[in-house]
C-alpha positions as CSV (number, residue, x, y, z in Angstrom):
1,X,-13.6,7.9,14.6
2,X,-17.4,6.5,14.3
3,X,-18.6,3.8,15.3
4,X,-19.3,2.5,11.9
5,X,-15.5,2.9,10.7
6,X,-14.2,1.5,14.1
7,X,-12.0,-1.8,13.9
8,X,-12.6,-3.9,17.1
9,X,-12.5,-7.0,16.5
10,X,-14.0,-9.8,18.8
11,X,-12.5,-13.7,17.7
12,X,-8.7,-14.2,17.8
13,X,-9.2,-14.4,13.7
14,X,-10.5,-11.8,11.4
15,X,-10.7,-12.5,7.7
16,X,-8.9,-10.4,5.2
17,X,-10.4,-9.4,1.8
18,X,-9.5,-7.1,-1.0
19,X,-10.7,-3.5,-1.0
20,X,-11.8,-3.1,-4.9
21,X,-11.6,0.7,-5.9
22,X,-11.4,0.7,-10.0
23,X,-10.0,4.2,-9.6
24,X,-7.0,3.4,-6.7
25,X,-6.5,0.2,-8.4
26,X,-5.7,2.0,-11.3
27,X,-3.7,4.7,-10.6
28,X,-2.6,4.9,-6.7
29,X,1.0,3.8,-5.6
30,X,1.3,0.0,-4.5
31,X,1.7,-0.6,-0.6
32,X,5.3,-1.7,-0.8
33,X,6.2,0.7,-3.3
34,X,8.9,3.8,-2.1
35,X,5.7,6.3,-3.0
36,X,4.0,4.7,0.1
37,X,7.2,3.9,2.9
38,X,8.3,7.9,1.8
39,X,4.7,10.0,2.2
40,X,1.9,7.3,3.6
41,X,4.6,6.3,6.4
42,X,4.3,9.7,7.7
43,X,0.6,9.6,7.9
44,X,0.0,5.9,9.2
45,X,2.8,5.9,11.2
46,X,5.6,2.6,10.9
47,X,3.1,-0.1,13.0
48,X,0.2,0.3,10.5
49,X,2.2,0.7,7.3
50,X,4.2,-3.1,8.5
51,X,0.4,-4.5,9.1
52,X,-0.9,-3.3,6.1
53,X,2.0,-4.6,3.9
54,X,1.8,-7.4,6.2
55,X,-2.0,-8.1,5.0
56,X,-1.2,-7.3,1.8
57,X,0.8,-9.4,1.2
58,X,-1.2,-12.2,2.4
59,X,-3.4,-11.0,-0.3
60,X,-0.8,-11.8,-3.1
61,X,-0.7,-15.5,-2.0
62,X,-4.9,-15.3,-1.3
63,X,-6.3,-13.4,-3.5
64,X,-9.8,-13.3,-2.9
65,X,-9.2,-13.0,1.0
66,X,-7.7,-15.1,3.8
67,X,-7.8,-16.2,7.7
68,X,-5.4,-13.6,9.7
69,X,-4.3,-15.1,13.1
70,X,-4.4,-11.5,14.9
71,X,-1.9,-12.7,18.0
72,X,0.2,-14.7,15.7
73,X,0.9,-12.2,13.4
74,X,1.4,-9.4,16.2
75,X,3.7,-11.3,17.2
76,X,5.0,-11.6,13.9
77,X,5.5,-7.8,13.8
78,X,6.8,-7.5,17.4
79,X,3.5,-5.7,18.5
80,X,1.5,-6.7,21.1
81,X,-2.4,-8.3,21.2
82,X,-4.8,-8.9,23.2
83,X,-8.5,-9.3,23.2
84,X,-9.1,-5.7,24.5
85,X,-8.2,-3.1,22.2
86,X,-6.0,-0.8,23.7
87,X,-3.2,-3.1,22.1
88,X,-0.8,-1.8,19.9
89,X,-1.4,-4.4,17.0
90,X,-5.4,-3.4,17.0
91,X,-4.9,0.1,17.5
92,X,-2.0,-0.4,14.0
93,X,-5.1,-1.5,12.1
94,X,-7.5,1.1,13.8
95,X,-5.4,3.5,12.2
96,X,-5.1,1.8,9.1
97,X,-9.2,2.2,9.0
98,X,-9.0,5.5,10.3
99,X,-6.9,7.0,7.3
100,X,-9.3,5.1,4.7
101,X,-6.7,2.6,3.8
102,X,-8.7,-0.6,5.2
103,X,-12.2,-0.7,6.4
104,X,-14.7,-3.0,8.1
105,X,-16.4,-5.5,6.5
106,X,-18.3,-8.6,8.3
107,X,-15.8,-10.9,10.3
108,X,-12.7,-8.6,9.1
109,X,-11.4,-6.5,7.2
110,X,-11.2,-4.9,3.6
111,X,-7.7,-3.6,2.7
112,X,-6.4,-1.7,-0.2
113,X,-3.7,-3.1,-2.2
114,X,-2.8,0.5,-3.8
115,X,-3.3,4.3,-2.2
116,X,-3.9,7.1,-3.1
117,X,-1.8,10.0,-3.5
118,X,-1.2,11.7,0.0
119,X,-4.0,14.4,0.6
120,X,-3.0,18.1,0.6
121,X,-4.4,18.0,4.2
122,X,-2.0,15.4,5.4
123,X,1.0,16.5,3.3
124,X,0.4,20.5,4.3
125,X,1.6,18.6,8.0
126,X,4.5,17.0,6.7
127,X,8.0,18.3,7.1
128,X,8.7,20.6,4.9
129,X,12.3,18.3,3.9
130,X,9.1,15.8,3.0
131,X,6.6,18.0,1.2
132,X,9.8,19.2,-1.1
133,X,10.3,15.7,-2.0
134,X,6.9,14.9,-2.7
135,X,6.3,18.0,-4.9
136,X,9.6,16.7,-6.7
137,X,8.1,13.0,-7.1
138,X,4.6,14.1,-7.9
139,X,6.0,16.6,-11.0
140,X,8.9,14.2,-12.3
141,X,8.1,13.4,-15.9
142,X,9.6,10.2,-17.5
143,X,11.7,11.1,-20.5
144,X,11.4,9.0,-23.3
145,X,14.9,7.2,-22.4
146,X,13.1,6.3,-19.2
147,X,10.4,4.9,-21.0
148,X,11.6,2.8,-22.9
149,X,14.0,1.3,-20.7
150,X,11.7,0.8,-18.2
151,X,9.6,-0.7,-21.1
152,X,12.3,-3.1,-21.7
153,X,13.2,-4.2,-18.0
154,X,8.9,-4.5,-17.7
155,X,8.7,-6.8,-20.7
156,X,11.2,-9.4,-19.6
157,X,10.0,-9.5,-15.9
158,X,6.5,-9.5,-17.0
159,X,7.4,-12.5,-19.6
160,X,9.0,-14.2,-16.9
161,X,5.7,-14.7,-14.7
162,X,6.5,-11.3,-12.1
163,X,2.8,-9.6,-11.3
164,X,2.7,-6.1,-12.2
165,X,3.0,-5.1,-8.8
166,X,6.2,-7.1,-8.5
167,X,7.8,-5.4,-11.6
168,X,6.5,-1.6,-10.6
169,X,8.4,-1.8,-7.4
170,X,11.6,-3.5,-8.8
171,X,11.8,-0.8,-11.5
172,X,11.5,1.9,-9.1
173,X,14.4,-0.1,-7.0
174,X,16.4,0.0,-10.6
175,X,15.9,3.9,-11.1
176,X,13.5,3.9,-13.2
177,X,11.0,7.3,-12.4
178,X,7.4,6.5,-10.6
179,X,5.6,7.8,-14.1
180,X,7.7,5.2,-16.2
181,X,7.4,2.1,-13.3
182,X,3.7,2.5,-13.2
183,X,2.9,2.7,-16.9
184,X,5.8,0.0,-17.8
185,X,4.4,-2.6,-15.2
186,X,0.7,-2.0,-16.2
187,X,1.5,-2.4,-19.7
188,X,0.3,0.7,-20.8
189,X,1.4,1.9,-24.1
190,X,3.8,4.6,-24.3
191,X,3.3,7.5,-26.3
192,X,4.8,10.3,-26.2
């Protein structure tokens, strides 16, 4: 890790902002969503994956950033913190930094709200069970059916007030495929 990607913090606060990426924003898989607990899980590792949904989730009530309590939330997560960082809490968001899905910024940290799809290079170390799945996953086309259902289910949680993000991961709980979640939730038209 360099030095200029390291995560040490030095006050028992850091402050949490969003990582804007136009392209991720647009088309990677939202933190909480199945996509990331199935294939980033492997990669972060559990610790980082709970902080990260941890902070962003904070992000969904502060959107433009907010004060994180580093012990308190730790704690939160049943890691441990101290000022050093040899901690399992600091060395959670180390990681988190370290696989590109949060970075330093000035008094915190910048976090991603949506990743990427996994890497060749990390999913050519997964278990083969888990590359199987993801090759499945990553080539599963919506059929129309699945469109417009997922359309439908979109339109009313959408109407009701839900965020996109919200709606994408309840229509993947609901069966709906990734292809039809993400494009149903974003609004996107469907054409076929």
């Amino acid at each position: 890790m360099h030095a200029s990607n390291s995560f040490a913090p030095s006050a028992p606060t850091v402050m949490v902002v969003p990582w804007a990426d136009p392209l991720i924003d647009h088309s990677g898989h939202e933190v909480r969503s199945q996509y990331v607990e199935l294939f980033w899980l492997n990669i972060l590792g559990p610790s980082a994956t709970w902080a990260l949904r941890r902070l962003v989730a904070g992000l969904d009530r502060y959107p433009l950033g907010y004060e994180l309590d580093l012990d308190e939330t730790a704690n939160e997560l049943g890691l441990s913190y101290s000022t050093s960082t040899s901690n399992t809490f600091v060395k959670a968001l180390q990681r988190c930094v370290l696989f590109g899905v949060a970075q330093p910024v000035p008094d915190g940290l910048a976090v991603r709200r949506r990743l990427p799809t996994v890497s060749m290079r990390h999913l050519s170390r997964m278990p083969a069970g888990l590359q199987a799945r993801h090759a499945q996953w990553t080539v599963r086309r919506a059929s129309l059916p699945d469109l417009e259902r997922g359309r439908a289910l979109a339109s009313v949680m959408l109407a009701t007030g839900d965020e996109p993000e919200v709606v994408e991961r309840q229509l993947l709980a609901l069966g709906v495929s990734p292809e039809a979640a993400v494009l149903a939730a974003s609004g996107t038209a469907l054409t076929s």
